[in-house]
C-alpha positions in Angstrom: 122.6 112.4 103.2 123.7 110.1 106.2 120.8 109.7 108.5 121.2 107.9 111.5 118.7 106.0 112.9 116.9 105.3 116.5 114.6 102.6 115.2 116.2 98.8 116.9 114.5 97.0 114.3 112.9 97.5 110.5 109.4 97.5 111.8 110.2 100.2 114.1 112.5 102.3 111.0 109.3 101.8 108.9 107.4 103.6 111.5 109.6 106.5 111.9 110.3 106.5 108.6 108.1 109.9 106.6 104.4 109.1 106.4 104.6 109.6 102.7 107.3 106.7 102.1 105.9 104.4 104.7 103.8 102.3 102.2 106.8 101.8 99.9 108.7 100.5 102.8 106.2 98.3 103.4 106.3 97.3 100.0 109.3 96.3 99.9 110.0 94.5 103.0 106.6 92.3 101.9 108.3 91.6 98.4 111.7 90.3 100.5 109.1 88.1 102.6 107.1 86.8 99.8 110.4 85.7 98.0 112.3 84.6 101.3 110.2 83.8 104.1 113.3 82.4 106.2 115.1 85.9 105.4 116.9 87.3 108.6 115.9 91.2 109.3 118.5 93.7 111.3 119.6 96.9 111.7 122.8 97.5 109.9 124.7 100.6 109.0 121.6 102.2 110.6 119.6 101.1 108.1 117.1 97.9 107.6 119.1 95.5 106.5 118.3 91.6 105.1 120.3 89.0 105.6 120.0 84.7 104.1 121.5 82.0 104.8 123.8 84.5 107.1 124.7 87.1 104.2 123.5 90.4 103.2 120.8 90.1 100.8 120.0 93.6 100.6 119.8 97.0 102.5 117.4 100.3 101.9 116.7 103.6 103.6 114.4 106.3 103.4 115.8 109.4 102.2 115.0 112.6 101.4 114.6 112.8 97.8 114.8 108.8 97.3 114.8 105.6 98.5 117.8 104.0 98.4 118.1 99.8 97.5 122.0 98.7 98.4 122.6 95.6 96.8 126.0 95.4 96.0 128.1 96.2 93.1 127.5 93.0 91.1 123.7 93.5 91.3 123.7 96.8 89.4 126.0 95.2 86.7 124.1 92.3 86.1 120.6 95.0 85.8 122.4 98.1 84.0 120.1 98.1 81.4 117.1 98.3 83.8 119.2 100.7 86.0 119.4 102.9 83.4 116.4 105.4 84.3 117.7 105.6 88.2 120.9 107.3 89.9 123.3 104.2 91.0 126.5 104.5 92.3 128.8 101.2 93.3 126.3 99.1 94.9 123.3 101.5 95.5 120.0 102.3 93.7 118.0 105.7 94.0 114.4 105.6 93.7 112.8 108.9 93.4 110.4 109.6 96.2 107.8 110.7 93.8 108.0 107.8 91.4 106.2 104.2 91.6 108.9 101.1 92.9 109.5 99.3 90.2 108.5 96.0 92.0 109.0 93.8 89.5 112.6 94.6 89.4 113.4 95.0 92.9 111.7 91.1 92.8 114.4 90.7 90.3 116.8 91.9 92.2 116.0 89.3 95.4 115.6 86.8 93.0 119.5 87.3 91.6 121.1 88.2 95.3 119.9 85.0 96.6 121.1 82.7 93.9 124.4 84.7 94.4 123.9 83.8 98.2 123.1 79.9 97.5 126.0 79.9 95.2 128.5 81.2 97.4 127.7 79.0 99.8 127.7 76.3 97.8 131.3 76.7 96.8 132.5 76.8 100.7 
Protein backbone atom coordinates (compact mmCIF):
# COMPACT_ATOMS: atom_id res chain seq x y z
CA UNK A 1 0.00 0.00 0.00
CA UNK A 2 1.05 3.64 -1.21
CA UNK A 3 1.63 5.73 1.91
CA UNK A 4 2.43 9.16 1.48
CA UNK A 5 4.55 10.79 3.68
CA UNK A 6 4.83 14.22 5.76
CA UNK A 7 8.33 13.63 6.99
CA UNK A 8 10.99 16.50 4.82
CA UNK A 9 13.76 14.35 5.56
CA UNK A 10 14.79 10.47 6.56
CA UNK A 11 15.40 11.37 10.14
CA UNK A 12 12.11 12.93 10.40
CA UNK A 13 10.34 9.53 8.25
CA UNK A 14 12.22 7.44 10.84
CA UNK A 15 10.49 9.23 13.57
CA UNK A 16 7.07 8.90 12.19
CA UNK A 17 7.65 5.84 11.10
CA UNK A 18 5.67 2.76 13.68
CA UNK A 19 7.59 2.52 16.94
CA UNK A 20 8.03 -1.20 16.34
CA UNK A 21 10.02 -0.70 12.90
CA UNK A 22 11.91 2.39 14.02
CA UNK A 23 15.11 0.41 15.06
CA UNK A 24 15.25 -1.42 11.75
CA UNK A 25 15.15 1.92 10.03
CA UNK A 26 17.76 2.94 11.96
CA UNK A 27 19.51 -0.06 11.05
CA UNK A 28 19.58 0.38 7.92
CA UNK A 29 20.29 3.95 7.26
CA UNK A 30 23.59 3.22 9.73
CA UNK A 31 24.57 0.30 7.39
CA UNK A 32 24.21 2.94 4.21
CA UNK A 33 26.55 5.35 6.43
CA UNK A 34 28.99 2.87 7.53
CA UNK A 35 29.52 1.81 3.84
CA UNK A 36 29.17 5.37 2.27
CA UNK A 37 29.77 8.13 4.53
CA UNK A 38 29.61 10.75 1.61
CA UNK A 39 26.09 9.22 0.59
CA UNK A 40 23.46 11.96 -0.17
CA UNK A 41 19.96 11.42 1.82
CA UNK A 42 16.36 12.81 0.40
CA UNK A 43 13.05 12.35 0.22
CA UNK A 44 12.00 10.71 -2.96
CA UNK A 45 8.75 9.13 -4.10
CA UNK A 46 7.78 9.91 -0.51
CA UNK A 47 10.03 7.68 0.72
CA UNK A 48 13.86 7.94 2.16
CA UNK A 49 15.79 7.80 -0.54
CA UNK A 50 19.98 7.48 -1.00
CA UNK A 51 21.62 8.86 -3.50
CA UNK A 52 26.09 8.73 -4.57
CA UNK A 53 27.90 10.26 -6.60
CA UNK A 54 24.35 11.87 -7.73
CA UNK A 55 22.44 8.46 -8.43
CA UNK A 56 20.01 6.50 -6.57
CA UNK A 57 21.70 4.00 -4.48
CA UNK A 58 18.75 2.82 -2.88
CA UNK A 59 15.21 3.60 -1.41
CA UNK A 60 12.99 1.88 1.55
CA UNK A 61 9.76 2.49 3.34
CA UNK A 62 7.99 1.31 6.20
CA UNK A 63 5.03 -0.60 5.47
CA UNK A 64 2.52 -2.42 6.97
CA UNK A 65 3.38 -5.96 6.82
CA UNK A 66 7.12 -5.19 5.50
CA UNK A 67 9.75 -3.15 4.91
CA UNK A 68 10.41 -2.48 1.60
CA UNK A 69 14.40 -2.12 0.02
CA UNK A 70 14.03 -0.60 -3.78
CA UNK A 71 17.13 -1.24 -5.42
CA UNK A 72 16.53 -1.61 -8.85
CA UNK A 73 15.92 -4.45 -11.14
CA UNK A 74 19.46 -5.47 -11.66
CA UNK A 75 20.11 -5.72 -7.86
CA UNK A 76 17.54 -8.55 -7.39
CA UNK A 77 19.10 -10.46 -10.40
CA UNK A 78 22.40 -10.39 -9.40
CA UNK A 79 21.06 -11.67 -5.44
CA UNK A 80 18.12 -14.13 -6.63
CA UNK A 81 19.46 -16.83 -4.92
CA UNK A 82 19.59 -14.85 -1.58
CA UNK A 83 16.17 -13.23 -2.64
CA UNK A 84 14.70 -16.35 -2.63
CA UNK A 85 13.03 -16.49 1.02
CA UNK A 86 11.56 -12.74 0.39
CA UNK A 87 8.53 -11.35 -1.93
CA UNK A 88 10.43 -9.14 -4.81
CA UNK A 89 8.90 -7.81 -7.51
CA UNK A 90 11.03 -5.69 -10.47
CA UNK A 91 13.24 -3.70 -8.31
CA UNK A 92 11.84 -4.10 -4.76
CA UNK A 93 12.50 -6.31 -1.72
CA UNK A 94 9.88 -7.22 1.13
CA UNK A 95 11.12 -7.80 4.50
CA UNK A 96 8.55 -9.12 6.79
CA UNK A 97 7.95 -6.89 9.69
CA UNK A 98 8.35 -9.74 12.08
CA UNK A 99 11.56 -11.15 10.79
CA UNK A 100 15.32 -10.05 11.61
CA UNK A 101 16.99 -7.65 8.40
CA UNK A 102 19.24 -9.67 6.90
CA UNK A 103 22.13 -7.06 7.35
CA UNK A 104 24.60 -8.81 5.89
CA UNK A 105 22.87 -8.83 2.68
CA UNK A 106 21.35 -5.58 2.55
CA UNK A 107 25.52 -4.64 3.16
CA UNK A 108 25.66 -6.70 0.06
CA UNK A 109 23.36 -5.02 -1.58
CA UNK A 110 25.20 -1.31 -0.97
CA UNK A 111 28.18 -2.86 -1.67
CA UNK A 112 27.00 -4.04 -5.50
CA UNK A 113 24.75 -0.63 -6.10
CA UNK A 114 27.72 1.41 -5.62
CA UNK A 115 30.15 -0.39 -7.81
CA UNK A 116 27.25 -0.16 -10.32
CA UNK A 117 27.22 3.68 -9.43
CA UNK A 118 31.22 4.01 -9.84
CA UNK A 119 30.98 2.07 -13.03
CA UNK A 120 28.45 4.06 -14.62
CA UNK A 121 30.18 6.92 -14.06
CA UNK A 122 33.13 5.71 -15.06
CA UNK A 123 31.92 5.00 -18.60
CA UNK A 124 30.51 8.82 -19.06
Amino acid sequence: MYQHTQAANIAEYIALAAPSLQEKLHQIRDLVHSALPEVEEKISYDMPTFKYQGKILLHFAAQKKHIGLYALPATNVQFATALKDYKTGKGSIQIPNDKDLPLALIADIIQFRKAAIEEQTQKK
